[in-house]
C-alpha positions as CSV (number, residue, x, y, z in Angstrom):
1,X,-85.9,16.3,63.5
2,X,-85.2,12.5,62.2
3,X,-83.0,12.6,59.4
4,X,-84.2,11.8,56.2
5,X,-84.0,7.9,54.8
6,X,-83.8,7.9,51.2
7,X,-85.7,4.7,49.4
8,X,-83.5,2.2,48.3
9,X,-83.3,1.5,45.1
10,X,-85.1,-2.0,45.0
11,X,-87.8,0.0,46.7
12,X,-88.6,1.3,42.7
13,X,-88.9,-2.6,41.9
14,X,-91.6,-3.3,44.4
15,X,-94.8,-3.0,41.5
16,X,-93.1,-5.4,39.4
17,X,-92.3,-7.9,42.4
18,X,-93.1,-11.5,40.7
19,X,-92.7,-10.5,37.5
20,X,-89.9,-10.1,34.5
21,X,-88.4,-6.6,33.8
22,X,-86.6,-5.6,30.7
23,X,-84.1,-2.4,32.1
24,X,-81.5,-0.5,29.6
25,X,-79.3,1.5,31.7
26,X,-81.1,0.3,35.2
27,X,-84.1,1.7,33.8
28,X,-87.0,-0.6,33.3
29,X,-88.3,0.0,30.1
30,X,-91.1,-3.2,30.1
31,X,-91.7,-5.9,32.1
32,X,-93.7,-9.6,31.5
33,X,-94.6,-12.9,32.9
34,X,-91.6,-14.7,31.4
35,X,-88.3,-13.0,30.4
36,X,-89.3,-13.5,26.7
37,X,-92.6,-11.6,27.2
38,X,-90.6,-8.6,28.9
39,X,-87.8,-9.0,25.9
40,X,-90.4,-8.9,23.1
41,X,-92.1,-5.6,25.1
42,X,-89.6,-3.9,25.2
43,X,-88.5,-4.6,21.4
44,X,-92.1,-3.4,20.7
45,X,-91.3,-0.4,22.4
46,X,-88.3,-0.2,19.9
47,X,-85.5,-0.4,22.7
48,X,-82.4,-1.4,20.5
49,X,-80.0,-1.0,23.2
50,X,-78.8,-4.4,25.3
51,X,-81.6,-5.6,27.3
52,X,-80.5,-6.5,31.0
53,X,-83.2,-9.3,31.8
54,X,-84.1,-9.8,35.6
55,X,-86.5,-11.8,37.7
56,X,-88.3,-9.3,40.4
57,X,-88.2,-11.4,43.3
58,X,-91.7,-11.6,45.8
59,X,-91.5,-9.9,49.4
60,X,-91.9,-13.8,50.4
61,X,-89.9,-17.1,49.2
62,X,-92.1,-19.6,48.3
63,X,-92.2,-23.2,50.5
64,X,-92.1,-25.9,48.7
65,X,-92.7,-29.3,50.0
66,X,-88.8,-30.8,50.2
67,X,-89.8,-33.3,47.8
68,X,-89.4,-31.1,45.0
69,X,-85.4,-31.5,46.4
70,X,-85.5,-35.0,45.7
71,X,-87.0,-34.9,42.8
72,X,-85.1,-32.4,41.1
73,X,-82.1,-34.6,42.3
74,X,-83.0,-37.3,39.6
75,X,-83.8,-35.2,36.7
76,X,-80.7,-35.5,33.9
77,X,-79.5,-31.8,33.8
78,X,-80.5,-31.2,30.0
79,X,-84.1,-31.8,30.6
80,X,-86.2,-29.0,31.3
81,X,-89.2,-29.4,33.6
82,X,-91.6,-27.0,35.2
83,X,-93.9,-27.4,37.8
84,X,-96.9,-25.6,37.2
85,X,-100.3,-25.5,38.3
86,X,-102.2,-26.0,41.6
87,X,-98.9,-26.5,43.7
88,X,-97.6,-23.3,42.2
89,X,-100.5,-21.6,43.5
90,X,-100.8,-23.2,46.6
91,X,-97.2,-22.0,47.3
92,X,-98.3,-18.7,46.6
93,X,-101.0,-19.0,48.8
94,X,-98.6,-20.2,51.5
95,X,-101.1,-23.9,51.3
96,X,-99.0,-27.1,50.8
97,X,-100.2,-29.5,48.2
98,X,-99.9,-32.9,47.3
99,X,-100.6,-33.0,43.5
100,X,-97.3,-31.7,42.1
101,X,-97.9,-31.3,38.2
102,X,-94.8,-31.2,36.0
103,X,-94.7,-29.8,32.2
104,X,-91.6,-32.0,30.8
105,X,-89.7,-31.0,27.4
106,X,-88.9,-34.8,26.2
107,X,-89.8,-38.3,27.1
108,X,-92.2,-37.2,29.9
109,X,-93.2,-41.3,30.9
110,X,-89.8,-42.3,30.6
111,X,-89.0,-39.4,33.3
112,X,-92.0,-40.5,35.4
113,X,-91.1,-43.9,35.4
114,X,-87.3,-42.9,36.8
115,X,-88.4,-40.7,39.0
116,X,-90.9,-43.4,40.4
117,X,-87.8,-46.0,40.5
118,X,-85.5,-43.6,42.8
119,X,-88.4,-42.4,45.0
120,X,-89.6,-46.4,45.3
121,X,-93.0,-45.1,44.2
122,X,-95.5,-47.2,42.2
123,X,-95.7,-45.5,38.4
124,X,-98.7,-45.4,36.1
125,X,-99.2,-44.6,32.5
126,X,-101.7,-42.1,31.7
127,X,-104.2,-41.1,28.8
128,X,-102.9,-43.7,26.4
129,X,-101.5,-41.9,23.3
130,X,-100.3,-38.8,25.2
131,X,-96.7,-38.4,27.0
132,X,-97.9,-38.9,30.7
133,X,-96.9,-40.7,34.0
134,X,-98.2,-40.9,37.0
135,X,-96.0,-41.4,40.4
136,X,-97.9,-41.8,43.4
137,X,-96.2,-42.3,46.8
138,X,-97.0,-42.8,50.5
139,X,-94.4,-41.1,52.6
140,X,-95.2,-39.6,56.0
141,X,-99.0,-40.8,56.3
142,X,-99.7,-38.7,53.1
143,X,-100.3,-40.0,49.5
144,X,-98.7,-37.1,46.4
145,X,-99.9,-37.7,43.2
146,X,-96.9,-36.6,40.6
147,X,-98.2,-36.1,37.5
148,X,-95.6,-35.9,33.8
149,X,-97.0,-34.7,30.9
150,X,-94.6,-33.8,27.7
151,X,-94.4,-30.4,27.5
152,X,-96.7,-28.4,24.4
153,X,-94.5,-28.0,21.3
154,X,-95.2,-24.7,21.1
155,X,-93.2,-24.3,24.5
156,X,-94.0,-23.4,27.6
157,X,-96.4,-20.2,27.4
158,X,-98.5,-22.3,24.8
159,X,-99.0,-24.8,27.2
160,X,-99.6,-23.0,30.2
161,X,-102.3,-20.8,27.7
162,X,-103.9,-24.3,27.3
163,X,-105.0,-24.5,30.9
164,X,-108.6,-23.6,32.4
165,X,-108.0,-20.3,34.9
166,X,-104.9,-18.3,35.1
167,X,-104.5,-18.7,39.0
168,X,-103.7,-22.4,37.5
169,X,-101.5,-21.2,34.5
170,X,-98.4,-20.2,36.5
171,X,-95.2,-22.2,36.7
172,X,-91.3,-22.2,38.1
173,X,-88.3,-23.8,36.6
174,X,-87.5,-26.8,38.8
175,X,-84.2,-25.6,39.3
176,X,-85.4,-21.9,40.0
177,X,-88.4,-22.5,41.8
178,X,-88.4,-18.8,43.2
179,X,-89.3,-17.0,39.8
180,X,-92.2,-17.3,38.9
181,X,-93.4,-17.6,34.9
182,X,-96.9,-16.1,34.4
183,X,-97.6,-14.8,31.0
184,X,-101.4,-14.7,32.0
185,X,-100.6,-12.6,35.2
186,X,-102.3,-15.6,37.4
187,X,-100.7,-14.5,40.5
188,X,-102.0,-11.2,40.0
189,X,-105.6,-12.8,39.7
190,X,-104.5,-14.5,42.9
191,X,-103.7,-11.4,44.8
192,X,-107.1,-9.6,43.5
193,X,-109.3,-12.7,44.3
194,X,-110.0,-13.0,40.4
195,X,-111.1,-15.9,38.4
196,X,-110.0,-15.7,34.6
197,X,-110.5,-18.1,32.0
198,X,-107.0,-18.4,29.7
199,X,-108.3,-18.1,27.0
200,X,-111.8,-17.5,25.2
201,X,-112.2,-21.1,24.4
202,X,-110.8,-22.7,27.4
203,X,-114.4,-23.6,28.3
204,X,-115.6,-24.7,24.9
205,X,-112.2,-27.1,25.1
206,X,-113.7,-28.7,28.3
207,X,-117.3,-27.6,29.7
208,X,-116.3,-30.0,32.9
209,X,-114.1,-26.5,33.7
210,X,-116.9,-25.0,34.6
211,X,-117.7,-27.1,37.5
212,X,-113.6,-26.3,38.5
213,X,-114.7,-22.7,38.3
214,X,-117.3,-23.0,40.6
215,X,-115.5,-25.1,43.2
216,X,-112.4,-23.4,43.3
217,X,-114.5,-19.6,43.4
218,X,-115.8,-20.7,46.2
219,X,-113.2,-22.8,47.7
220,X,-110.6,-20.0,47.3
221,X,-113.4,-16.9,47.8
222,X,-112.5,-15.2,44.4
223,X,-114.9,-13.6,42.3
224,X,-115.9,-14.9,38.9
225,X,-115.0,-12.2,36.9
226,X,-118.3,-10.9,34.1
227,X,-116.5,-11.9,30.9
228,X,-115.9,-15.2,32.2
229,X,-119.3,-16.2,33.9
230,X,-120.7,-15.3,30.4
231,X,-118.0,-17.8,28.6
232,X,-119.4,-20.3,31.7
233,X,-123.2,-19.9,30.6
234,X,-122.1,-19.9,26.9
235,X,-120.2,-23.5,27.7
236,X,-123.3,-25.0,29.4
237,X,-124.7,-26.8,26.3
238,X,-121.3,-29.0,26.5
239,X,-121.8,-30.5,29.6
240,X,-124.3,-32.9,28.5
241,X,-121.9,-34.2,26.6
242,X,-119.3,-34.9,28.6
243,X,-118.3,-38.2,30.1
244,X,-120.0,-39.6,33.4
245,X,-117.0,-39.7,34.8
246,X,-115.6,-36.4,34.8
247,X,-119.1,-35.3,36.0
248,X,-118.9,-37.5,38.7
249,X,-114.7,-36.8,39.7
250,X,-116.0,-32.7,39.9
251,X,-119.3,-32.8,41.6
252,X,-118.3,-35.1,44.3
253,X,-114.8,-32.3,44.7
254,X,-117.6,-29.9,44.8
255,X,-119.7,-32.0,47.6
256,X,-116.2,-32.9,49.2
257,X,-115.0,-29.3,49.5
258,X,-116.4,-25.6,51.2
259,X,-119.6,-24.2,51.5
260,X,-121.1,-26.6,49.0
261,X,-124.6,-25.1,49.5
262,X,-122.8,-21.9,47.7
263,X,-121.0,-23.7,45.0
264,X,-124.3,-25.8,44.7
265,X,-126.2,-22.3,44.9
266,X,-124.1,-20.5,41.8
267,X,-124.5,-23.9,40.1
268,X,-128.2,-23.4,40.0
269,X,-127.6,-19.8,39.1
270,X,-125.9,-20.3,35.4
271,X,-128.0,-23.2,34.8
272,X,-125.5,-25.8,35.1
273,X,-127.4,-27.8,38.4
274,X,-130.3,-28.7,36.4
275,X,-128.2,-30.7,33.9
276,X,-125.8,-32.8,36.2
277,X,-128.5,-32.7,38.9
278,X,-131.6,-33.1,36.7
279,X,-133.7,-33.7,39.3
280,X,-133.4,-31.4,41.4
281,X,-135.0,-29.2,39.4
282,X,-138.4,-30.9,40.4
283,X,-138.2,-29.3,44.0
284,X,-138.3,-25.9,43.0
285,X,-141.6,-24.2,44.4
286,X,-142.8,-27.8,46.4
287,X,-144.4,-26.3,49.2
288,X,-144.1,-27.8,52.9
289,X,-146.5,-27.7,56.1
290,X,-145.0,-26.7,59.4
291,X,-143.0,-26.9,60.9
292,X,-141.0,-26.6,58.0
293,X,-140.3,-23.1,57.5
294,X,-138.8,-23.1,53.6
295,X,-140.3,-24.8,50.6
296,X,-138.5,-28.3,49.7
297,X,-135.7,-26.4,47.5
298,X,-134.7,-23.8,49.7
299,X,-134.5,-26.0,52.8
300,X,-132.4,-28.5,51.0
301,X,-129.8,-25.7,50.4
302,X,-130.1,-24.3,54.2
303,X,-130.0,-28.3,55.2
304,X,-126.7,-28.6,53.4
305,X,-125.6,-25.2,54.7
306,X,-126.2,-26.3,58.6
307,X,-124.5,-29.5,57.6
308,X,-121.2,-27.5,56.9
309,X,-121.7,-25.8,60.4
310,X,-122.1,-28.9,62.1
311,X,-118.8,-30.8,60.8
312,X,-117.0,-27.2,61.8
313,X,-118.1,-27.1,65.1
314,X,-117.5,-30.7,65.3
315,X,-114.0,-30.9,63.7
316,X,-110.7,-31.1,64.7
317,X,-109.9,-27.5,64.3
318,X,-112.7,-26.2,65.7
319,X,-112.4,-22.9,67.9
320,X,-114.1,-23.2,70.3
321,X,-115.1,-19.5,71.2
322,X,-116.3,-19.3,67.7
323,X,-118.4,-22.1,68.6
324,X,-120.0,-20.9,72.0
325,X,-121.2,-17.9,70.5
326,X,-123.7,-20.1,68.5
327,X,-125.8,-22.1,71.3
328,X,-127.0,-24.6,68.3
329,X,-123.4,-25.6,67.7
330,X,-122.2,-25.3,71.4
331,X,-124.5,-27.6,72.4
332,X,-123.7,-30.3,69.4
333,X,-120.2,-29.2,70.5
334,X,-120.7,-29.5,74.0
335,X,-122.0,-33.3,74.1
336,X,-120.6,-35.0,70.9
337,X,-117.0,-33.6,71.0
338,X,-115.8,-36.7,72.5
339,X,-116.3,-38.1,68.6
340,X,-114.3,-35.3,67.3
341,X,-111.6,-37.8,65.8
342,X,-114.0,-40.5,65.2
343,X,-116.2,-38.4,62.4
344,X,-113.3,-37.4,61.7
345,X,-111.6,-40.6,60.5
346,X,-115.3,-41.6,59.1
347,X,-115.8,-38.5,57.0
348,X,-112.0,-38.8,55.6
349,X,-112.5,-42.6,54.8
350,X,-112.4,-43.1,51.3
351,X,-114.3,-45.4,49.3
352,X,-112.7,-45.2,46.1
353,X,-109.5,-43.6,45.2
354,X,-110.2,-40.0,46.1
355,X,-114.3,-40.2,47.0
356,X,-114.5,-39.6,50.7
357,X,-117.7,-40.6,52.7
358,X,-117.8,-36.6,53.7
359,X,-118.5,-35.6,49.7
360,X,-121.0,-38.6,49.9
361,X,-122.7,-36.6,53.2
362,X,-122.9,-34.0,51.2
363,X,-124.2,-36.2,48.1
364,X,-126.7,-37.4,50.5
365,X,-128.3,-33.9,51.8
366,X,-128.5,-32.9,48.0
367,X,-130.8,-35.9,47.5
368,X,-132.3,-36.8,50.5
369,X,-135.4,-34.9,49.8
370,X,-135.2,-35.7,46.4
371,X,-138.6,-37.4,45.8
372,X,-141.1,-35.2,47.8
373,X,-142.0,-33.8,44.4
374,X,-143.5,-37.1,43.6
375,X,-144.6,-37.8,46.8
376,X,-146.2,-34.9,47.9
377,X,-150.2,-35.1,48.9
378,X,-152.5,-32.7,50.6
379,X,-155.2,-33.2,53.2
380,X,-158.5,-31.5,53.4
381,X,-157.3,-29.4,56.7
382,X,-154.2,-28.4,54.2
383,X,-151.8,-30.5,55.8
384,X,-148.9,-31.6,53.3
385,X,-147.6,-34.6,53.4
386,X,-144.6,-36.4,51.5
387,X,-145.3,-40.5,52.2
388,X,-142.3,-43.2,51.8
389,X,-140.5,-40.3,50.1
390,X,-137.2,-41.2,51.4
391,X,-137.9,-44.6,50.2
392,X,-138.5,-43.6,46.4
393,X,-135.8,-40.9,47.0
394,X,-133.4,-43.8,48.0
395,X,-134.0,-45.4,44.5
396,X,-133.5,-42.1,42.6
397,X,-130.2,-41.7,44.2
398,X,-128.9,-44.8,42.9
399,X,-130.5,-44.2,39.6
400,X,-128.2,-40.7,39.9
401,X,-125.4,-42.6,41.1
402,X,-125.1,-45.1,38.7
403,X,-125.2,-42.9,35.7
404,X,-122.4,-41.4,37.1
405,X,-120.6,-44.7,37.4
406,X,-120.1,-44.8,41.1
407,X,-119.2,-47.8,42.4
408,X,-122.0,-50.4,44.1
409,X,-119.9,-49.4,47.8
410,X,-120.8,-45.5,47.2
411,X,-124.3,-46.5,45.7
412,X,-125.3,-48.6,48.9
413,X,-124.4,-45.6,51.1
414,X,-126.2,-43.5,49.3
415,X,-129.4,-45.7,49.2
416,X,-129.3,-46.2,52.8
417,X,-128.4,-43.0,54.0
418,X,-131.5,-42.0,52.2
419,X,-133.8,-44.4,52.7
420,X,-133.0,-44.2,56.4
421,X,-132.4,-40.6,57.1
422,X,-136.2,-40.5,58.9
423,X,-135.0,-42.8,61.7
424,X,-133.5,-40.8,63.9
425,X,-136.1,-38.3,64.2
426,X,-138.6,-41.2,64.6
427,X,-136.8,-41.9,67.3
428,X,-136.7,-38.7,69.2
429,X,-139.9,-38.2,68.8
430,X,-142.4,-37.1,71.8
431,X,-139.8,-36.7,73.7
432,X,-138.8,-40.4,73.5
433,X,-135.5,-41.9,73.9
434,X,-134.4,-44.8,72.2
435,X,-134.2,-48.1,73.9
436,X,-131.5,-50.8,73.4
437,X,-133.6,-52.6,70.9
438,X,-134.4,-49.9,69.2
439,X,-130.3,-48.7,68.9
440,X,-129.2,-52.2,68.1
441,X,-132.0,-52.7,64.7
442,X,-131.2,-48.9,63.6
443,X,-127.5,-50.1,63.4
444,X,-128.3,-53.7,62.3
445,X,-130.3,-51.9,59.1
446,X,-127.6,-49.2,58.5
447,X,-123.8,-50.3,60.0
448,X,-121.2,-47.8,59.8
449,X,-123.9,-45.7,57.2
450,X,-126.1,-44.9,60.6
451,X,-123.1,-42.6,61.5
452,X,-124.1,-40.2,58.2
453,X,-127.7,-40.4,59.0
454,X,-127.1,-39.3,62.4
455,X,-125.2,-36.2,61.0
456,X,-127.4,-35.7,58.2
457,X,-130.6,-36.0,60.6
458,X,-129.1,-33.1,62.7
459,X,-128.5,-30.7,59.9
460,X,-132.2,-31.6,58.2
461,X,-133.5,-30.6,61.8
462,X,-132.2,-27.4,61.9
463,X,-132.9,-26.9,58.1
464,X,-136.4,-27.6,58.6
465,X,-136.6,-24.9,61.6
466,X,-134.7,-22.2,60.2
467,X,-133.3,-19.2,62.2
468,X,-135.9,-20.2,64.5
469,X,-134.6,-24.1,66.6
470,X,-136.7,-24.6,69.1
471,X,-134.0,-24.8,71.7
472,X,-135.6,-27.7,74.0
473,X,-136.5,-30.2,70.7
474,X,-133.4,-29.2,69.3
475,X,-131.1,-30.8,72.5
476,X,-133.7,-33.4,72.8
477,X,-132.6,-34.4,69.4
478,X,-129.0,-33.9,69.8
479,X,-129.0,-36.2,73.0
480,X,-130.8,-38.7,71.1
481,X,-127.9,-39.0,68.1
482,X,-125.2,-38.7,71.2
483,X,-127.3,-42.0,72.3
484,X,-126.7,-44.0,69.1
485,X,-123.5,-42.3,68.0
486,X,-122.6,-43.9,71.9
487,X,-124.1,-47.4,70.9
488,X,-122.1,-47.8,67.6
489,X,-118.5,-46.4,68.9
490,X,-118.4,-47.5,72.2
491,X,-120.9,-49.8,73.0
492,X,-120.8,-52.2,70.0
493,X,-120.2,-55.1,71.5
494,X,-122.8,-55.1,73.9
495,X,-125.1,-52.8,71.7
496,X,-124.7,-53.2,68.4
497,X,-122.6,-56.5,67.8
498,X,-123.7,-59.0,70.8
499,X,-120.9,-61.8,70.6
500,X,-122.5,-64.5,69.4
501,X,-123.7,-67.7,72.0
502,X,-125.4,-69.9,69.3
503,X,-124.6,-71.0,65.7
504,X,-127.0,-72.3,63.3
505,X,-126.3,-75.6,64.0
506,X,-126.8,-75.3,67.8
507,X,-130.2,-73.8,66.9
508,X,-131.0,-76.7,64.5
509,X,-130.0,-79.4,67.2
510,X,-131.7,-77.3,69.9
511,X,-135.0,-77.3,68.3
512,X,-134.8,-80.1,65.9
513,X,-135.4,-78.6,62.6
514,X,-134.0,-78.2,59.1
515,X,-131.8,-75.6,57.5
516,X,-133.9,-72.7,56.5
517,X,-134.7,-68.8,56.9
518,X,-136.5,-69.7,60.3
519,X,-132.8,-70.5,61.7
520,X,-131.7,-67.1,60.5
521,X,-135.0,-65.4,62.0
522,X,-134.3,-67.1,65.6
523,X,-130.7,-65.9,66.0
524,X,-131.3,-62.5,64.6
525,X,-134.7,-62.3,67.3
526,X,-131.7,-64.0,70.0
527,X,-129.4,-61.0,68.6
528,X,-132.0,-58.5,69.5
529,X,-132.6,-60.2,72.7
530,X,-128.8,-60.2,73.7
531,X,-128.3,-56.6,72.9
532,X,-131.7,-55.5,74.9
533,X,-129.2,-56.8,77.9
534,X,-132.0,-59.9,78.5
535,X,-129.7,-62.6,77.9
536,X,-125.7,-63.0,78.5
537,X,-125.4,-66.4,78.8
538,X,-125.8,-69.9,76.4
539,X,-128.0,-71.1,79.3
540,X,-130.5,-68.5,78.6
541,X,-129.9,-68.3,75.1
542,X,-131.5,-71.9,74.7
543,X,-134.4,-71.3,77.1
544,X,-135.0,-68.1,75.2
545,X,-135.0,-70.1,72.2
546,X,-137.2,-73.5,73.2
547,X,-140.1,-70.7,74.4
548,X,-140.6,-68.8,70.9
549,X,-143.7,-70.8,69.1
């Protein structure tokens, strides 16, 4: 028989690991967030005996990144600062972050700035009359944002009770970073895949929270819980009040993270969509002819679905047995893998400070059918038809855009992704394959854009099949982007970008006229002629040149 092993006596502690306990005696007798909240329980509980006060450590340490070490090494011991937040919960979730929020009791610039000066980090003021720095630093190929904001008078449960959700209400003591302080039980919301507001009004404060809700639900798979989806649908009316901006920073975090077609889906759902989307409301019920299998709504969302497939099979984590048991994606797989860390540096590219071109992608696929509500005509057989919509949908983009103050960089990659997102299936079509001329003026019209219409044109093929891709047209089409995707990363030169073998003024001289757009017309049609492969030389270049009428 094996003897008997009696539990220790931590083993009794286990239900309270992460969390404060109040004991008399070794006896817990109540037990908190913060040692105050397990003090004052158990003085409810009328314990007047001396209260032993202990942190219940978690089976795991939590990793911080080491700059918290270096930071904590140039904060004056009589200052207290917490980190709190999204690196607090990231830690818990064993995810390394690089926003790092600090709560500060005292001069919470004058700490930035310092901390800015000893790291050799550039320092920012933020929000004007409030007590907040900014640190941002480049170290290691990464850029951390460190963020100091003074501390609510109230202290620190006050201001942790003033945040959105309580998986984002937890903090540590700088100097005890292992116990955790969580009067709103946010890492219990954590463990239970929860999302809780703080507080009843913690949408009414800021309606912009309820995009956050959204994103980080489905970025972090919890489940909204009843009361606060109400508090979400009872916020909505705020949210056409709120600044462009702060629309635009949390949509395009939205379009920038997971499984936007479900965060865009649950948007729809409270009500929300239609208000910083107007438009797409319009699409609802727009019927399609095959061989479109969904209405104009619904294959917008699947578009933007097989888009998020796509970039996972063709990222640089993919798994590749994951990905052969799907012959759609093991074929995109399979022959445009050798880009791999090409879209991957194009998708991470940012235009502005935090705006990648992926969230743009995504932007794109939201939009790109965006005027076939206004364009849509039927024919006497029934055939539907949806003329120069990506034209007109090109200009309610930018219309979208710039009432979300986007910059003119994202708005021109919005337009032309848009207006040009028919191309490549044009040029696949009938089983065609694109020539050199017709490569280099698909690249000439779109530059660098042409590589998000390729990936957008592959996810609006399979969203206008369905379950159902035609497995011939479908690798048709996928050789037909390899083709161009080839031409613009490693044919350019000769492809896309022919060096040039006359000037303006060598075409002037040549043929004896004046300045004017005819000189630009003859060296873009000797452009086109170079990168069709049927002239390399100056020789030819002029002969080519004296026999255009």
């Amino acid at each position: 028989m094996s003897p008997r092993v009696s539990p220790s006596p931590d083993d009794f502690l286990q239900p309270y690991a992460g969390r404060w306990v109040a004991r008399v005696d070794g006896r817990v007798v109540a037990q908190g967030g913060t040692p105050q909240q397990a003090a004052a329980a158990a003085q409810r509980s009328q314990y007047k005996e001396r209260l032993q006060i202990t942190y219940i450590p978690l089976e795991m340490n939590l990793s911080f990144h080491p700059l918290l070490e270096r930071i904590r090494a140039v904060i004056p011991p009589d200052t207290p600062v917490y980190l709190v937040g999204g690196a607090v919960r990231d830690a818990l979730r064993n995810r390394p972050s690089h926003d790092l929020d600090f709560s500060v009791q005292g001069n919470a610039k004058a700490l930035a700035r310092r901390v800015g000066d000893a790291l050799n980090a550039a320092y920012y003021p933020l929000h004007g009359e409030i007590d907040a720095g900014r640190v941002v630093l480049d170290m290691d190929a990464e850029r951390y944002i460190l963020d100091f904001v003074g501390l609510h008078p109230n202290g620190l449960e006050a201001d942790l009770r003033a945040r959105d959700f309580t998986i984002n209400a937890i903090a540590v003591d700088i100097r005890a970073p292992q116990q955790l302080l969580d009067p709103l039980g946010g890492a219990v919301s954590l463990k239970q895949g929860e999302l809780r507001v703080c507080s009843p009004t913690s949408l009414l404060d800021d309606p912009t929270r309820i995009l956050r809700a959204v994103r980080q639900a489905v970025d972090m798979q919890l489940s909204i819980l009843p009361e606060t989806r109400r508090l979400m649908k009872a916020a909505l009316p705020g949210l056409e009040h709120v600044s462009p901006e702060r629309i635009r920073t949390e949509s395009l975090r939205i379009f920038g993270g997971k499984q936007a077609a479900t965060a865009l889906r649950i948007l729809d759902l409270i009500g929300a969509l239609a208000i910083i989307f107007p438009e797409t409301a319009a699409l609802k019920g727009v019927t399609q002819s095959p061989p479109h299998v969904y209405p104009v709504w619904e294959h917008t969302l699947t578009v933007i679905e097989r888009l998020d497939g796509l970039l996972n099979a063709l990222g640089l984590d993919y798994d590749p047995d994951t990905s052969a048991n799907n012959l759609v994606f093991g074929y995109v797989s399979l022959r445009l893998g050798r880009y791999r860390e090409k879209i991957a540096q194009h998708l991470s590219a940012e235009t502005t400070p935090d705006v990648t071109r992926r969230a743009l992608l995504f932007f794109s696929a939201l939009y790109h059918d965006i005027a076939k509500s206004l364009t849509r005509t039927e024919e006497e057989n029934g055939r539907i038809r949806f003329f120069q919509h990506e034209k007109q949908g090109a200009k309610l983009v930018v219309d979208r855009a710039a009432a979300l103050h986007m910059s003119a960089d994202e708005l021109t990659v919005l337009r032309k992704t848009i207006a040009h997102h028919m191309r490549p299936l044009w040029l696949s079509q009938d089983d065609q394959i694109p020539g050199p001329r017709a490569i280099y003026r698909f690249f000439r019209d779109t530059g660098d854009i042409g590589v998000d219409i390729c990936l957008l044109s592959l996810a609006d093929f399979l969203g206008t099949y369905g379950p159902d891709v035609p497995q011939q047209a479908w690798t048709h089409h996928v050789d037909v982007i390899r083709l161009l995707l080839e031409g613009w990363w490693e044919r350019r030169e000769e492809a896309v970008s022919p060096p040039p073998l006359l000037n303006g003024r060598d075409v002037m001289q040549l043929l004896d006229i004046p300045p004017g757009p005819r000189v630009g017309e003859l060296l873009e049609m000797l452009r086109e002629a170079q990168a069709a492969g049927e002239i390399t030389t100056r020789e030819q270049a002029e002969a080519f040149l004296r026999m255009i009428p």
